[in-house]
C-alpha positions in Angstrom: 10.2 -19.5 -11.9 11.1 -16.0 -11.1 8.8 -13.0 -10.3 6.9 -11.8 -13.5 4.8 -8.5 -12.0 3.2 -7.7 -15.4 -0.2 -9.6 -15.0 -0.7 -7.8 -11.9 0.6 -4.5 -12.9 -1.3 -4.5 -16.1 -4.9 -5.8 -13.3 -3.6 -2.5 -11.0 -3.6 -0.2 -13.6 -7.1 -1.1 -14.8 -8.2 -0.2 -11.3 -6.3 2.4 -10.3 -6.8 4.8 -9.5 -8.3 3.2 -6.3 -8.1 2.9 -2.6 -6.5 0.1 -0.2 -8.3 -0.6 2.8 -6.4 -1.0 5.9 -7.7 -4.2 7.9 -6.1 -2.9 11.0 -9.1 -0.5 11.5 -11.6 -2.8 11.2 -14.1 -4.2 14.4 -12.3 -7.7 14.8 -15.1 -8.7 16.4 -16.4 -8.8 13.0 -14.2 -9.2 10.7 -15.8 -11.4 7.9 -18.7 -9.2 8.0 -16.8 -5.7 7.3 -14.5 -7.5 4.9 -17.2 -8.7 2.8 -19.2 -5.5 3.0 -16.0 -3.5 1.7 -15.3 -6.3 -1.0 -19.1 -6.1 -2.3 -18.3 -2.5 -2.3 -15.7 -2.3 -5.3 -12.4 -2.6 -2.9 -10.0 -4.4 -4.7 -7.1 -3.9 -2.4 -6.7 -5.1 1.4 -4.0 -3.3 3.4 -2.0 -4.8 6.0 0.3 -2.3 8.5 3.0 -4.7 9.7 4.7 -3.2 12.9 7.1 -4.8 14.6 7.6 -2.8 18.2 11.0 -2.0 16.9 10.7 0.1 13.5 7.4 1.8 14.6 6.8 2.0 18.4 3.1 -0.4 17.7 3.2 -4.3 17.5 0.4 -5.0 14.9 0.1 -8.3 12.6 2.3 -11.0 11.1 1.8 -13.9 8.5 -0.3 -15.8 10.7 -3.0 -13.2 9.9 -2.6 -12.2 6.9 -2.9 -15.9 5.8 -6.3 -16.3 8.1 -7.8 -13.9 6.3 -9.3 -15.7 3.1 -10.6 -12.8 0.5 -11.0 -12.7 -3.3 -8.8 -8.8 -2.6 -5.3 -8.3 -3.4 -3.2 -8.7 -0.6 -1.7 -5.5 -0.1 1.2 -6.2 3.0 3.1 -3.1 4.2 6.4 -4.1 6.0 7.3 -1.3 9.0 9.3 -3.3 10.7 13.2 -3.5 10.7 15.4 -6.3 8.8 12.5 -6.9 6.5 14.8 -9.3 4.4 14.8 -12.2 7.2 10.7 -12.0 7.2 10.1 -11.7 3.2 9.5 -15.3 2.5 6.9 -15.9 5.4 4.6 -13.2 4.6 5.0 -14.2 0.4 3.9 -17.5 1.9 0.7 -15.9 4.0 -0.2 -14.7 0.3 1.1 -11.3 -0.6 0.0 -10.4 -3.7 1.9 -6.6 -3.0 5.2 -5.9 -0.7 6.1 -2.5 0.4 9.3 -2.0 2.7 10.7 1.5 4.0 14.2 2.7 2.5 15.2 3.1 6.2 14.3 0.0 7.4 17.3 -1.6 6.5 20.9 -1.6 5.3 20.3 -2.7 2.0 16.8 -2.2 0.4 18.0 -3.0 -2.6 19.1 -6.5 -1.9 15.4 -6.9 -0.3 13.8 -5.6 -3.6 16.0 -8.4 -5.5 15.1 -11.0 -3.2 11.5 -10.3 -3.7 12.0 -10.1 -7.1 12.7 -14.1 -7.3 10.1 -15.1 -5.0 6.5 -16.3 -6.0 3.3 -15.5 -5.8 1.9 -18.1 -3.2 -1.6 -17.2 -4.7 -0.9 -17.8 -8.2 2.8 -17.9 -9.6 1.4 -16.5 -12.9 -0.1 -13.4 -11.2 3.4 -12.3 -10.2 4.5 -10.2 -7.2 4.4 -6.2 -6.9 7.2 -4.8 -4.8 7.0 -1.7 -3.0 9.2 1.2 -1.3 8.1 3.5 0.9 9.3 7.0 2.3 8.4 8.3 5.5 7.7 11.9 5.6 11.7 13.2 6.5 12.9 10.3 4.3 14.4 12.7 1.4 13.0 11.9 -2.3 16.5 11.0 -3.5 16.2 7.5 -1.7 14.1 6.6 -4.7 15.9 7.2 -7.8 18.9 4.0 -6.9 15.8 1.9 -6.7 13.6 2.3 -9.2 14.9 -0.6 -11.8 13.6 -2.8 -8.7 10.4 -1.4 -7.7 6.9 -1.2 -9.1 5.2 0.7 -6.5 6.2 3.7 -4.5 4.2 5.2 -1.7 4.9 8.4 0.4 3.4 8.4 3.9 1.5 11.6 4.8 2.0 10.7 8.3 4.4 10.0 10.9 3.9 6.0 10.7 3.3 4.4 14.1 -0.4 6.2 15.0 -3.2 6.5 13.8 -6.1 9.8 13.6 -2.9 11.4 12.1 -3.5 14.9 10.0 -2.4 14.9 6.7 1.1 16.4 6.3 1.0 19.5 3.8 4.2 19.0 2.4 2.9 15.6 0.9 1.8 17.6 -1.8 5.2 19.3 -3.2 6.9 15.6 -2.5 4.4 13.7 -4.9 4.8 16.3 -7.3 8.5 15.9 -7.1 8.4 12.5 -7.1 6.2 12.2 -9.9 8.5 14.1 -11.7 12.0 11.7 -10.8 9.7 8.8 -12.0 8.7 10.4 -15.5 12.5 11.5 -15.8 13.4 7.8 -15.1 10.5 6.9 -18.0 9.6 3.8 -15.3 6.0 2.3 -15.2 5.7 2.6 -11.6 2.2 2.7 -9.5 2.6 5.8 -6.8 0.7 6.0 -3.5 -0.4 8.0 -0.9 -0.7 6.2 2.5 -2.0 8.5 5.9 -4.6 10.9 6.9 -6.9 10.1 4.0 -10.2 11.0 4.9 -13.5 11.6 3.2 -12.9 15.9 3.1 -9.7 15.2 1.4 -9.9 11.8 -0.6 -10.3 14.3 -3.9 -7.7 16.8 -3.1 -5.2 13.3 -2.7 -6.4 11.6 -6.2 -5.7 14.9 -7.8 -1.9 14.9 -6.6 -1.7 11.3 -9.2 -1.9 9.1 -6.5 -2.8 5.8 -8.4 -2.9 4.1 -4.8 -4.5 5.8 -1.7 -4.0 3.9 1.8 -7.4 4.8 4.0 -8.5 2.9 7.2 -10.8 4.6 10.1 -12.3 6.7 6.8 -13.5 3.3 5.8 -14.5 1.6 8.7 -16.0 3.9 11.3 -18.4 1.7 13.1 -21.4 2.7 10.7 -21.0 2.4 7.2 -17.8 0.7 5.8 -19.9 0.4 2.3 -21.1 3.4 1.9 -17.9 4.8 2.9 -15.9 2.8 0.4 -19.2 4.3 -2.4 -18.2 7.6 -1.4 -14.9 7.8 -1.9 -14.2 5.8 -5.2 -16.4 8.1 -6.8 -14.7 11.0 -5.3 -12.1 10.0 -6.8 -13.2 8.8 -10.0 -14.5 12.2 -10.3 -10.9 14.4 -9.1 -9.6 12.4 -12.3 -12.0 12.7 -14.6 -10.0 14.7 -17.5 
């Protein structure tokens, strides 16, 4: 059986718009504990920054952990690493529910977006598998449009990826205008995201641009309050896009 993504696009789009924690930030130390806190919360989507050493100068995670970590969240698994294509079928097998590669990454993204696109979900083969592209913030907007009849989610980082405690880069707001537009022009049902220096002053400011996906970490979990954090800023953005 090939990839069907509807039941899970059709789940996303009843959610979104929403956040996706990133796990990195969390206090390892207590893991379980902050994962379950943010679950009880309303979080629906767990993040996962993949960095390999070579694509961003960090070494982070790899499907080893993803799999260790059992939770009822969507596992959201964002590849920075380079020749994602050789490493797609372990982490589908760790139990990624979402895929996201960068453009740049590779040679051919669009040969890694069709290779996704017959892979199962490890989880539950009827839930199907969302694949992702993502744009780093000199990646031009144009990358997109060749793409798009293989993709179901696209997400612009507001940071230089590699770091974290980044700022938010101001131009992130002209490119998801523009690239709102290339996707209505296209007439595609695809999910957009925002992914980097999302934090509690400007989680409204970011749901207002359309993100239907917003990528937040440290904001999350700070050491204090992961759950009232997580409170906070879903109904900040509930209320940006109330009409």
């Amino acid at each position: 059986m090939s990839n069907s993504p509807e039941h899970l696009n059709r789940r996303l789009r009843e959610i979104c718009p929403t956040i996706s924690v990133g796990a990195l930030t969390a206090d390892w130390m207590k893991l379980e504990s902050e994962l379950r806190q943010v679950e009880e919360a309303g979080v629906k989507l767990l993040h996962f920054d993949v960095m390999d050493g070579r694509y961003c100068p960090m070494l982070t995670l790899g499907p080893p952990l993803v799999k260790a970590i059992k939770t009822k969240m969507l596992k959201d698994v964002h590849l920075m690493i380079e020749d994602p294509l050789s490493q797609l079928e372990a982490f589908v097998a760790a139990g990624a529910d979402m895929v996201t590669i960068h453009v740049d990454s590779c040679r051919h993204p669009h040969r890694v977006l069709q290779a996704l696109g017959n892979m199962n979900n490890a989880n539950d083969p009827q839930r199907g598998l969302l694949r992702g592209i993502a744009l780093n913030p000199g990646t031009p907007l144009e990358a997109v449009a060749p793409l798009l009849d293989e993709t179901d989610m696209v997400f612009l980082l507001a940071v230089n990826p590699g770091w974290g405690g980044q700022s938010f880069i101001p131009a992130t707001r002209r490119r998801m205008a523009a690239l709102l537009e290339i996707i209505r022009q296209r007439k595609k049902d695809v999910l957009v995201g925002i992914d980097g220096g999302v934090t509690p002053n400007n989680i409204d400011e970011i749901a207002r641009m359309g993100a239907d996906i917003i990528v937040t970490g440290s904001a999350v979990f700070d050491g204090k309050a992961p759950a009232q954090n997580v409170a906070f800023m879903l109904k900040a953005i509930a209320a940006a896009r109330k009409p």
